[in-house]
C-alpha beads as a LAMMPS data file, in Angstrom:
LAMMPS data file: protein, C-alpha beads

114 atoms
113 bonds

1 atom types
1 bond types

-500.0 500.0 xlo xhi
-500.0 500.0 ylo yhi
-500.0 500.0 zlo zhi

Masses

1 110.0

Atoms # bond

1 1 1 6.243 -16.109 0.218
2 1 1 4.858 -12.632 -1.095
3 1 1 6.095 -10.789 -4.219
4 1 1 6.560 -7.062 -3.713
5 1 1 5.293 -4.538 -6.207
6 1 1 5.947 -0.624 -6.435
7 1 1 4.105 2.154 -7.381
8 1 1 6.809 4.538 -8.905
9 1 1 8.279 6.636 -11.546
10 1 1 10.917 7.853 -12.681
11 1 1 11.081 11.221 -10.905
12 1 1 10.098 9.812 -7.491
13 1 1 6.842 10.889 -5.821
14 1 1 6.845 13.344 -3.447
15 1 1 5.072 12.558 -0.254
16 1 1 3.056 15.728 -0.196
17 1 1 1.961 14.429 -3.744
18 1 1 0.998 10.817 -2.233
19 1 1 -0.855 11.715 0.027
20 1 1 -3.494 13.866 -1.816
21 1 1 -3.889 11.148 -4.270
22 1 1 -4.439 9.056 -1.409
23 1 1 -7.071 11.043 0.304
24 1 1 -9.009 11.496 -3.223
25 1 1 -9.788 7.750 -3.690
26 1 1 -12.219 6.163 -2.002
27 1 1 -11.969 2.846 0.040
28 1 1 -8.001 4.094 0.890
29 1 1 -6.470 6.154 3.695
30 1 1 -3.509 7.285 5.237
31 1 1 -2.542 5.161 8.424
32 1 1 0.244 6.169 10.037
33 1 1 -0.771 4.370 13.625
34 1 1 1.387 1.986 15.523
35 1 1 0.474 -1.729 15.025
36 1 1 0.070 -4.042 18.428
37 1 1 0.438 -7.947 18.919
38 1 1 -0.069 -9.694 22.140
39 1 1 1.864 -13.165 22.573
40 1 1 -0.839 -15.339 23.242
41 1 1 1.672 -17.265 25.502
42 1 1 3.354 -15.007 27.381
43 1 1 0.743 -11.946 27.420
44 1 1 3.424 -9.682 26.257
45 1 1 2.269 -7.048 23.589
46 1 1 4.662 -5.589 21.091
47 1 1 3.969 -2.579 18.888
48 1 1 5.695 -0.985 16.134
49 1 1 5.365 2.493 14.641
50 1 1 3.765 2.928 11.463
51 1 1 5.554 5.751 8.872
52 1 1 4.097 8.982 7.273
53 1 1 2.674 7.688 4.475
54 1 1 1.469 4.698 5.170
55 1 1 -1.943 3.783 3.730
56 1 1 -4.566 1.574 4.831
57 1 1 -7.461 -0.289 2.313
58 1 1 -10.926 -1.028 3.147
59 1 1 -10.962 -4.751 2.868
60 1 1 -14.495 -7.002 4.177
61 1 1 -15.188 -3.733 6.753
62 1 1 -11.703 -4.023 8.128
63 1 1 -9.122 -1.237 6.997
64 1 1 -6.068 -3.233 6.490
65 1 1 -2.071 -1.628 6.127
66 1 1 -0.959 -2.321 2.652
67 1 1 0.433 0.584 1.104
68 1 1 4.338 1.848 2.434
69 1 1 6.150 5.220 1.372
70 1 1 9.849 5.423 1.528
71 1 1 11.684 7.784 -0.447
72 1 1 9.670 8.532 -3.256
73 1 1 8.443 5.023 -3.939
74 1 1 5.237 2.905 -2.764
75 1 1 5.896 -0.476 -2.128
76 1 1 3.026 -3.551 -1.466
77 1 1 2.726 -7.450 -0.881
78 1 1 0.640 -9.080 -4.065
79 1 1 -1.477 -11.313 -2.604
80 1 1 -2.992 -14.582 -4.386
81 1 1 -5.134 -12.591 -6.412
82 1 1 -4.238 -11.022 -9.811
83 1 1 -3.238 -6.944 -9.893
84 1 1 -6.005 -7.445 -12.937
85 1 1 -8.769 -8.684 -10.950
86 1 1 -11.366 -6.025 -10.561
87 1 1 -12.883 -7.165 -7.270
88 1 1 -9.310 -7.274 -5.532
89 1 1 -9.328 -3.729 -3.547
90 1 1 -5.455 -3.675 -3.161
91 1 1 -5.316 -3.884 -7.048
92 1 1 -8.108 -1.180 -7.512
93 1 1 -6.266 1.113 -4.960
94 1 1 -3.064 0.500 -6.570
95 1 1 -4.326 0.726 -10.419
96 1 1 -5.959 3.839 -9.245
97 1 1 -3.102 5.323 -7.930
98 1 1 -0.664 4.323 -10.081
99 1 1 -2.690 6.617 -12.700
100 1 1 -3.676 9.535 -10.310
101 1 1 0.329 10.199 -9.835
102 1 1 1.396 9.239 -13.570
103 1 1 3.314 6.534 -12.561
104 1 1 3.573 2.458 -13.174
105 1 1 3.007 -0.503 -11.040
106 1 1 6.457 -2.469 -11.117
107 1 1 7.172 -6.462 -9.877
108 1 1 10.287 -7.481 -8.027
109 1 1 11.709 -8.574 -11.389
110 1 1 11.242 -5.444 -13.373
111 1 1 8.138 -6.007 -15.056
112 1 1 5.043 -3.771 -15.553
113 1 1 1.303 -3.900 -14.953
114 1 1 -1.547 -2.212 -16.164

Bonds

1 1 1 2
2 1 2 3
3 1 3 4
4 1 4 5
5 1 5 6
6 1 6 7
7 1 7 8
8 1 8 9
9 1 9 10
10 1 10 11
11 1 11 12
12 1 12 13
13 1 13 14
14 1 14 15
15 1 15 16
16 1 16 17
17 1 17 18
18 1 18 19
19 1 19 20
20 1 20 21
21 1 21 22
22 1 22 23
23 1 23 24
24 1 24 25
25 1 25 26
26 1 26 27
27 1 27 28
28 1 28 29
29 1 29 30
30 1 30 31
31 1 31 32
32 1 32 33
33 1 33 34
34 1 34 35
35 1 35 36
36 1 36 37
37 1 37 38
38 1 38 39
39 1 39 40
40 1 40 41
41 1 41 42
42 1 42 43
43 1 43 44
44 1 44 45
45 1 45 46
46 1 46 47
47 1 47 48
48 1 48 49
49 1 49 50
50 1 50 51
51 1 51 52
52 1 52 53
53 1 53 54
54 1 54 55
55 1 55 56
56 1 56 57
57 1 57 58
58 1 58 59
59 1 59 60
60 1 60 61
61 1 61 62
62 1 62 63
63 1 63 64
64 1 64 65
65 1 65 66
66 1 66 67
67 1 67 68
68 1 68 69
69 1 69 70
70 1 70 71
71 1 71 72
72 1 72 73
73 1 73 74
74 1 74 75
75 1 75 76
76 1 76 77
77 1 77 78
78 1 78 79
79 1 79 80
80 1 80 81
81 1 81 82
82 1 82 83
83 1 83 84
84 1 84 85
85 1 85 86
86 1 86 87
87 1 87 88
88 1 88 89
89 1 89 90
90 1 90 91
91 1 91 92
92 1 92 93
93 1 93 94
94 1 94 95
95 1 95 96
96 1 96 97
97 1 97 98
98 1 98 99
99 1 99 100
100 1 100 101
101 1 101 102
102 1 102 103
103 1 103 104
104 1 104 105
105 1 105 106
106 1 106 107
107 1 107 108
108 1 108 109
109 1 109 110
110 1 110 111
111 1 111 112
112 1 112 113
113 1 113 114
């Protein structure tokens, strides 16, 4: 089961405001495409809208969804690896965003990193 973490503040973050932090750090960008899955059974293939402001990380040469705005907040899955580790890109992106917009990374429970 993941744990959700937010990039936020206090006075929200407008979306016109995410996204040009977004497009000034590298290894990120916005991905607002719909995402497709084909039933390996049944050949069926479902797809889902992405939303404005979704954002996309590099990750091993494959850019990967991570990053969801809704109403003035960021949210994203932690993964096993530590928001401190260095060589995690989801925790560089976020770190680095998190200080481009003056905000703080927050946990499900309230707490703070970084």
């Amino acid at each position: 089961m993941g744990y959700e973490l937010q990039i936020r503040r206090d006075s929200g973050i407008p979306i016109g405001e995410w996204k040009q932090a977004v497009s000034s750090i590298p290894g990120i960008r916005l991905d607002d495409a719909p995402t497709s899955i084909t039933n390996p059974k049944t050949g069926q293939t479902v797809s889902i809208g992405g939303s404005d402001g979704d954002v996309a990380v590099l990750m091993d040469g494959e850019w990967k969804r991570v990053f969801h705005y809704f109403e003035g907040a960021i949210s994203f899955k932690s993964g096993p690896v530590s928001l401190q580790d260095s060589d995690d890109p989801v925790a560089r992106a976020a770190f680095a965003l998190a200080k481009k917009l003056s905000a703080k990374l927050v946990g499900d429970n309230g707490e703070q990193y970084g």
